[in-house]
C-alpha positions in Angstrom: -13.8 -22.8 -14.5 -14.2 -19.6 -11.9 -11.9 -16.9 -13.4 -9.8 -15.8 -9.9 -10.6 -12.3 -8.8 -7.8 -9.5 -9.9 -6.3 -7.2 -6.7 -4.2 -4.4 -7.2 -1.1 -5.1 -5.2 -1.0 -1.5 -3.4 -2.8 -0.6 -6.4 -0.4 -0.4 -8.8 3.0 -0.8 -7.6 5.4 2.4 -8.1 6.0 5.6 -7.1 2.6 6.2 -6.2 1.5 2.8 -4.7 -0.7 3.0 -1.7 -2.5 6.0 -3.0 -6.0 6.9 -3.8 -4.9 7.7 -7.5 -3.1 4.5 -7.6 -6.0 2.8 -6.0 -8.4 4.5 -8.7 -6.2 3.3 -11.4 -5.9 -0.4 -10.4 -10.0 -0.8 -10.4 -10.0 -0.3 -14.1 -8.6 -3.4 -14.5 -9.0 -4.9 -11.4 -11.7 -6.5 -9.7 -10.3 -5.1 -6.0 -7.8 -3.5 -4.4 -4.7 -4.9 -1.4 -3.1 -2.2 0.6 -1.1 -2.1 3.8 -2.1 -0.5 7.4 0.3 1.3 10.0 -0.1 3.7 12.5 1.1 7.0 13.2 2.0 8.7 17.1 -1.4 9.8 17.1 -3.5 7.0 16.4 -4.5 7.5 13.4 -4.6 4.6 10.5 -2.9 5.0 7.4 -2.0 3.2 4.1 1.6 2.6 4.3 3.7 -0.6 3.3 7.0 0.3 5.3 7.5 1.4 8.8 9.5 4.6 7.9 10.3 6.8 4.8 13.8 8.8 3.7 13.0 12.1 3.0 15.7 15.0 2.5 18.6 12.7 3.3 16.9 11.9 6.9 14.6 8.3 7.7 11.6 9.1 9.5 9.5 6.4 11.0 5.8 6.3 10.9 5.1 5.6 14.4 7.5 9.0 15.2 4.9 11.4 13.4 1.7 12.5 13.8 -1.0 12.4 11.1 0.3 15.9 9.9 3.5 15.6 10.4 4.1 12.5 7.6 1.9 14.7 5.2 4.2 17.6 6.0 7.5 15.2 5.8 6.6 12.1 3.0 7.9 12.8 -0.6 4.2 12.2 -1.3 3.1 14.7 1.4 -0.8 14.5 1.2 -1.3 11.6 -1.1 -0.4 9.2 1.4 -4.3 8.6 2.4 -5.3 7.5 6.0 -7.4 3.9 6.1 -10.6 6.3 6.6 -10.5 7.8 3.0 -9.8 4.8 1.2 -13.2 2.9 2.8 -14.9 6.2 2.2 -13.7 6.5 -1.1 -14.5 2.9 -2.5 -17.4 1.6 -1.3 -18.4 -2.1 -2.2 -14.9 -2.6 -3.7 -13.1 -5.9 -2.7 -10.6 -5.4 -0.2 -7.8 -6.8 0.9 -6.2 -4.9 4.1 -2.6 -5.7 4.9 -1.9 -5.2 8.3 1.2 -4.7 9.2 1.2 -4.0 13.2 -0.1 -5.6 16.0 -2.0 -2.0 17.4 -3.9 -1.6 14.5 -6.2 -4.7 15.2 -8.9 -2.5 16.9 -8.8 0.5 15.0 -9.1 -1.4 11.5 -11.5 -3.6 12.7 -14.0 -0.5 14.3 -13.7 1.6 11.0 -14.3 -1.2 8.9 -17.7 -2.1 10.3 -18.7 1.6 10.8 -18.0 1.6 6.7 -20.1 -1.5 6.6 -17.2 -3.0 4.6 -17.0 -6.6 6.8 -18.4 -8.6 3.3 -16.2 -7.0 1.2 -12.6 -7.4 3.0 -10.2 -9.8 3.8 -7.1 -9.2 6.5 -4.0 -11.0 5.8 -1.0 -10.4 7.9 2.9 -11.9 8.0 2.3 -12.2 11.3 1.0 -14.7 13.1 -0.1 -12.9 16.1 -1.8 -10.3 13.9 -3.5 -13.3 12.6 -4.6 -14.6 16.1 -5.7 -11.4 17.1 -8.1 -10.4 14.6 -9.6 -14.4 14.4 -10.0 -13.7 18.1 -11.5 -10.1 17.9 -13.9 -11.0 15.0 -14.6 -14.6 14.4 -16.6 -13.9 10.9 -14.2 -12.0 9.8 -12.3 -13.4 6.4 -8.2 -13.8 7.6 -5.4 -15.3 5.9 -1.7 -15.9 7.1 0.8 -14.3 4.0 4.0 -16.6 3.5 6.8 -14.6 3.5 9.3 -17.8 3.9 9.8 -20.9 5.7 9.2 -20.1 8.9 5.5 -19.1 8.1 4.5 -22.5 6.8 4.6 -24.3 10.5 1.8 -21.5 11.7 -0.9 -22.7 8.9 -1.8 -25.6 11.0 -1.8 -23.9 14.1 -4.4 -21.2 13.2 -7.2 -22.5 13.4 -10.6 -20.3 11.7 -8.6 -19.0 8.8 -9.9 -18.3 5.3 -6.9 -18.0 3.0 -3.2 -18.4 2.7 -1.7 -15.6 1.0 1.1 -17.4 -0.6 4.1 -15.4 -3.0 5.1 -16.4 -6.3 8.9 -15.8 -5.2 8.5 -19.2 -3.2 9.5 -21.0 -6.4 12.7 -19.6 -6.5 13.2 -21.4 -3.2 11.0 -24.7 -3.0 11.3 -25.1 -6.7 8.2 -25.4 -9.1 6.5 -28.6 -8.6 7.1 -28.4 -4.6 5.2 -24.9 -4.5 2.2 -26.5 -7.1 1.5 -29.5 -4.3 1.3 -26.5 -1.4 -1.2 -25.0 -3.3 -3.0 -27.9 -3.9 -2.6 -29.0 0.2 -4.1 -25.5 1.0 -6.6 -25.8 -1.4 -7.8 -29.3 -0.2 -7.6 -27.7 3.3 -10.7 -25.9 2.3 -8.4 -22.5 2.2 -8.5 -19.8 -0.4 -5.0 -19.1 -2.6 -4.3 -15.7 -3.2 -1.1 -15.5 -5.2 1.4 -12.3 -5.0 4.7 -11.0 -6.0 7.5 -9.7 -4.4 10.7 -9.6 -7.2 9.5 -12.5 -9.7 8.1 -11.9 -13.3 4.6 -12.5 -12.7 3.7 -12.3 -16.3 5.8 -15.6 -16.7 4.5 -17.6 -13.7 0.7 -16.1 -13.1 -0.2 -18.4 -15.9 0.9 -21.5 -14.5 -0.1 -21.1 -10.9 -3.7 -19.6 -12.3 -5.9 -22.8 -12.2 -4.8 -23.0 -8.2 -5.6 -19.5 -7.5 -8.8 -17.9 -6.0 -7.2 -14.2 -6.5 -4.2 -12.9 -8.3 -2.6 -9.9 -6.2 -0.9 -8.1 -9.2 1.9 -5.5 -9.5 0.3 -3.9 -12.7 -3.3 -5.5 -13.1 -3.4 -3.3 -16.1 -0.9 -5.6 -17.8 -2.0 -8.5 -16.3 -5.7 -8.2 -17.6 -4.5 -7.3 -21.3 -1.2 -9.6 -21.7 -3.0 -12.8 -21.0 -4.9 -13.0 -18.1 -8.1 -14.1 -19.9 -6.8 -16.1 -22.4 -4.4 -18.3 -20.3 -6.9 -19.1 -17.7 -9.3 -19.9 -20.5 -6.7 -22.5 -21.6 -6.3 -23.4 -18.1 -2.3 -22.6 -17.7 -0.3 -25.9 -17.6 -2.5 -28.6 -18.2 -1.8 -30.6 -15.3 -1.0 -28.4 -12.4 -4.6 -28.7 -10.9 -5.1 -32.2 -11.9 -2.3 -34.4 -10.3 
């Protein structure tokens, strides 16, 4: 059985997620890295999951600040990296870029071939039109739609050239075990890559189960994930059923 690839979710997730250090950390363990893409006021790309910060008992959006400015402003000042140094910094890693606006289509896609880092990444997006957009933009490019609820499952159909579903392990606490198991196996038998992620769930209690329908594990703490029992539950093959029925 193919052993699913490992990705740092932001790296590790934490106080430092999104980070070069947290990056560096996660490819000890892991096998690549996920991060998430917004813009600042002047153009420039950075690795940021929300669209603002609180800093000093003030909210600041991204999209407000120049490059500078949210170095001079974020609690992490100058750790926050811009999309530039982290394809500079890791070169041939497997990535999986998050992006999380519309206007950051073009830029990511530009700096990711000057990098010559096409092979090596995936886009994913929440949003549909995101989704369109880069499918559109770059055909050969590897794109998957991430579930973030119900409303996201009517889309899979309708987008058409996609490589993956991106799919959280939360949905169980909403569809219910079994009902999220035959979803994987639909996507699956739609010819499209599972990637697995977390949002609030324990995912050293479900990751095993869900392993044996799973082409890559997006992990919180792929540190824990790779020592608790990563290799020997997929060796076992998780439930015994899930990928059979």
């Amino acid at each position: 059985m193919k052993q699913p690839k490992v990705l740092g979710h932001r790296g590790f997730r934490g106080r430092l997620e999104n980070t070069l250090p947290a990056f560096r950390r996660a490819l000890k363990y892991a096998d690549g890295i996920e991060f998430d893409i917004r813009l600042t006021s002047d153009g420039k790309l950075v690795v940021h999951h929300d669209d603002s910060f609180y800093a000093d008992g003030s909210r600041y959006r991204l999209r407000a600040l120049s490059l500078r400015e949210l170095w001079k402003l974020h609690p992490l000042g100058r750790l926050v990296p811009t999309v530039e140094e982290v394809l500079r910094s890791f070169p041939n890693v497997f990535l999986n870029a998050d992006v999380k606006e519309i206007e950051a289509v073009e830029g990511i896609l530009k700096l990711v071939e000057e990098h010559r880092a096409l092979e090596n990444t995936v886009f994913s997006s929440e949003n549909p039109e995101i989704v369109k957009t880069i499918l559109r933009e770059c055909p050969e490019c590897r794109v998957g739609l991430s579930i973030v609820g119900y409303s996201s499952v009517p889309w899979i159909p309708r987008l058409g050239g996609m490589s993956s579903i991106h799919v959280p392990i939360d949905a169980v606490s909403y569809i219910g075990y079994r009902p999220l198991v035959v979803l994987l196996r639909t996507l699956r038998r739609r010819g499209l890559k599972v990637y697995i992620w977390n949002y609030r769930m324990n995912e050293l209690a479900w990751v095993p189960r869900l392993l044996p329908l799973a082409d890559a594990v997006i992990s919180d703490d792929p540190a824990r994930l790779r020592k608790g029992f990563y290799v020997r539950d997929l060796s076992e093959g998780g439930d015994g059923d899930v990928g059979t029925r």
